[in-house]
N, C-alpha and C positions, 0 to 999 in steps of 0.2 A: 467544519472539516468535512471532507470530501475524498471518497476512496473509491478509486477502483480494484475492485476483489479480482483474482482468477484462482482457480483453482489449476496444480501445473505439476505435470511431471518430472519438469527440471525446468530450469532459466538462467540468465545468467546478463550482466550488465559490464559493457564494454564504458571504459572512462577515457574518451578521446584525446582529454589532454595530459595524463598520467598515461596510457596506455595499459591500465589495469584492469583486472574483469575478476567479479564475483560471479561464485556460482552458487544455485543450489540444489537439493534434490527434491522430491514430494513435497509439494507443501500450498504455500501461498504468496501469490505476488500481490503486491498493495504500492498504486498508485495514486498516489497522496497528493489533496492540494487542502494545504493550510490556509483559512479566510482569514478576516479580520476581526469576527467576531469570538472566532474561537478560543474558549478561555481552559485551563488546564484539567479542570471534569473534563471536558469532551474532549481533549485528547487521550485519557485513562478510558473514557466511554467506549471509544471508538478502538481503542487497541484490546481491551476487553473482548468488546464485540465483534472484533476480527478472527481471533484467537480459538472464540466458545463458539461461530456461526457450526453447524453440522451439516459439513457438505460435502463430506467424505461420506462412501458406500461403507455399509458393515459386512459381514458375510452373508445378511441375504439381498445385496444389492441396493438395499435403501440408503439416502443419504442421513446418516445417525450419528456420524464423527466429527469430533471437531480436530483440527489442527492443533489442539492440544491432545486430544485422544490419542492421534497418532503419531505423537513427537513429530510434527510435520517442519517443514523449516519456512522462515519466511525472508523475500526480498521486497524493500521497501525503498522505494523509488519518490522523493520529490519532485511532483506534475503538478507546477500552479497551473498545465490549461486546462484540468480536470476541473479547474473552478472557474473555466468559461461560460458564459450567457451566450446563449444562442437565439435567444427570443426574439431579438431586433434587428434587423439586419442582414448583413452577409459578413461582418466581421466581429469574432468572440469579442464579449467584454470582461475585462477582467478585474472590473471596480470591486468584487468580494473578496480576491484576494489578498494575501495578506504583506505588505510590504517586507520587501526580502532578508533585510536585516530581523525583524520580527520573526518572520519564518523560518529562517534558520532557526534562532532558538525553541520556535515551536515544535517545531520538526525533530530536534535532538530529543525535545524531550518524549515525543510521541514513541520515539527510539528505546527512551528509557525504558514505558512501559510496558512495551513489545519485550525486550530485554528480562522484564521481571517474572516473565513468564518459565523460563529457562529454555528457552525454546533458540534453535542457530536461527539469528536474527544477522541479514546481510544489507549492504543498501551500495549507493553507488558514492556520487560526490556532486553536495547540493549545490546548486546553480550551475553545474556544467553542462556539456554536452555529453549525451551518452545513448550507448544503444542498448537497446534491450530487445534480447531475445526469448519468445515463452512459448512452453508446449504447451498448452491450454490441453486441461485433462475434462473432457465431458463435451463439449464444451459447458464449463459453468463460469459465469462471470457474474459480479454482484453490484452494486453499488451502495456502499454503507457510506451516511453520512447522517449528524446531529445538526437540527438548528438549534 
């Protein structure tokens, strides 16, 4: 599994063919691309890891918080081209990710884990198309992934 982290003051995910839009506020955006390797540890690995990262400032400025520290909220977006290869070529390859029927149910359940946190966990709607808009706060952006 493969994530891109941001750190965000709000964001929010337009669903083009429902016309419906989540929002949220402080927190964290995660876009997610499930492989095919990935087995249900690294999905709890990876939501874990998202959750406890500290990369929220405390009061003297350091980044010392986690997104659990400060009841942050989070939106999580299914992005299989986050598990593109770019190594060859001029066009991604996407032979690591995970077949979409698969993915769906990895995906819910990576859901789950995020969820166990008790933390406002939003997301859009898997395999559509949608927009997403984010106020990236710092700018800090991550890249958390387990092989």
């Amino acid at each position: 599994m493969k994530v891109v982290l941001q750190r965000v003051k709000s964001a929010k995910v337009y669903i083009e063919d429902t016309g419906t839009e989540e929002h949220i506020q402080r927190g964290i955006v995660l876009l997610c691309a499930i492989e095919k390797e990935d087995k249900d540890d690294t999905l709890k690995w990876v939501a874990q890891k998202c959750v406890n990262l500290r990369i929220f400032e405390d009061e003297n400025g350091k980044m010392n918080l986690s997104t659990l520290d400060i009841k942050g909220q989070i939106l999580a977006i299914s992005n299989f081209t986050v598990a593109g290869n770019t190594k060859k070529g001029r066009r991604p390859s996407f032979d690591k990710a995970e077949l979409p029927d698969k993915a769906y149910l990895k995906f819910n359940r990576f859901l789950e884990y995020l969820k166990s946190y008790n933390l406002v966990v939003k997301t859009g709607k898997f395999g559509a198309k949608m927009l997403v808009s984010i106020e990236n706060d710092g700018p800090v952006t991550l890249i958390v992934e387990k092989h």
